[in-house]
N, C-alpha and C positions, 0 to 999 in steps of 0.2 A: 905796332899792332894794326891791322887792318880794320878800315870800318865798312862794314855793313849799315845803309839807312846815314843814320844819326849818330848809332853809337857802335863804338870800338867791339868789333869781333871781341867773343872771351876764348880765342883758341888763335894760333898763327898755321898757313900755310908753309910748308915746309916744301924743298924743291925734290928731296929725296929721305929716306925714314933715316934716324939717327939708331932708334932702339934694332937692334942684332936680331930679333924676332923679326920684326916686320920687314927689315933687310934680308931675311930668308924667304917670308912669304913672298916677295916683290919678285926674286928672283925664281922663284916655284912659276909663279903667274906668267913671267914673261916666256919662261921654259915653255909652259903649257901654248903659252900664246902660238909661238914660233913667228911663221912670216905674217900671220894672218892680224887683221883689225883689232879682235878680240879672241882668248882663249875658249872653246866650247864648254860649256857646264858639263857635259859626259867627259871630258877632259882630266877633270878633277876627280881627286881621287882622296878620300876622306883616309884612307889607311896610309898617303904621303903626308898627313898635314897632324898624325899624332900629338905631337909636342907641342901642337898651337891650338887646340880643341880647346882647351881651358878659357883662350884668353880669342876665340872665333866668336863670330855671326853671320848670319848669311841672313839677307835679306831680301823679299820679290819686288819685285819693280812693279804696280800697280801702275795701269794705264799710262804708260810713258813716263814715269812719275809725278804722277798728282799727287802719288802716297807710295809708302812703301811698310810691306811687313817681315815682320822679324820668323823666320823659317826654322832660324836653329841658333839657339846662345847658348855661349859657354859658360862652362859655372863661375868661373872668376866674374865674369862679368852678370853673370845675376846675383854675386853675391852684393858687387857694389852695389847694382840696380835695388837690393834689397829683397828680388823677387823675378820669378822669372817672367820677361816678356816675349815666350817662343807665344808665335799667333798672334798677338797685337797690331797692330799699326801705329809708325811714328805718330798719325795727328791722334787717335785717343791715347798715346800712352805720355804726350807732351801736352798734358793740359795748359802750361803755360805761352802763350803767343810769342814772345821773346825767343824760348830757348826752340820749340818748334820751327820759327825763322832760321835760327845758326843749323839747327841740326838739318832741314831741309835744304838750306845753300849748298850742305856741302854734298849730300847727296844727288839732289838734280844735278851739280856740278859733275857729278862723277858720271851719271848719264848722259849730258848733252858733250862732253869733251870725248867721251868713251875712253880715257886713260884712267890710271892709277892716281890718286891723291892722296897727301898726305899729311897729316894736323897736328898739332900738343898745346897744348895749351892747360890751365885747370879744370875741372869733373865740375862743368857749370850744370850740366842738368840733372844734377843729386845735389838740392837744398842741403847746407849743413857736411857736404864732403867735398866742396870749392878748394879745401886745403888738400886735395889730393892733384897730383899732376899726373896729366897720360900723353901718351904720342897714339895715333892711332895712325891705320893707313889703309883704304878701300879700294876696293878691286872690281873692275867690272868684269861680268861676265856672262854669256848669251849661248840661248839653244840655237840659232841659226848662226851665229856667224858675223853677222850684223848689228843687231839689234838689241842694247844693253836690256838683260830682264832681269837680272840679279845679279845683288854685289856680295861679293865676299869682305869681311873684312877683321880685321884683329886689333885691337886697341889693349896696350899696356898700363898698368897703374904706375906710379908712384909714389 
């Protein structure tokens, strides 16, 4: 397990996605990408990514990331969430300072590298559903070309 600070990450870095979803979304992303840095957001095309709407989010990259909000989540994943968080921001929707830390590491990570990442670990930031396991995997993706301003990304339960 990797540590973050003091204490052990609650998710592992993965070098490539294990779950067969996110190994299709990765190869969608890099299609779209082609020679360039980053794939364009007009690029994307929500009537290619059908089968992954349930278990998507798409997230805005607020000021380089300081923050970032949630654009569009899929029902799978607000059902875990309990509730849907389209329009929120990670820092109000992560009141606790801990899991805010993990969940922003890996975001910022995904904009300062500008590649694809990928994690699983146990559903630390749902109190009470830690006994669930996910692999998730994020995708950056930019209106110019350059500059990451939102991530796609798709996380699996188990």
């Amino acid at each position: 397990m990797i540590r973050y600070g003091l204490r052990p990450l609650p998710f592992t870095f993965l070098d490539r996605p294990q779950d067969r979803s996110i190994q299709d979304l990765a190869g969608y992303w890099a299609q779209k990408r082609g020679t360039r840095a980053l794939p364009l957001r007009a690029d994307i095309d929500p009537l290619d990514l059908t089968k992954h709407l349930a278990s998507l989010f798409l997230l805005d990259v607020i000021e380089s990331g300081r923050d970032f909000r949630y654009r569009l989540v899929g029902t799978m994943v607000t059902d875990m969430n309990e509730r849907n968080v389209t329009g929120t921001t990670i820092r109000t929707e992560y009141s606790c300072p801990v899991t805010l830390r993990y969940v922003d590491a890996v975001l910022r990570r995904v904009v300062s590298e500008k590649r694809p990442r990928f994690t699983c670990g146990q559903v630390f930031w749902r109190p009470g559903k830690d006994h669930r396991g996910f692999e998730a995997g994020y995708f950056p993706i930019s209106a110019d070309g350059c500059s990451v301003d939102m991530i796609l990304a798709e996380v699996r339960f188990t």
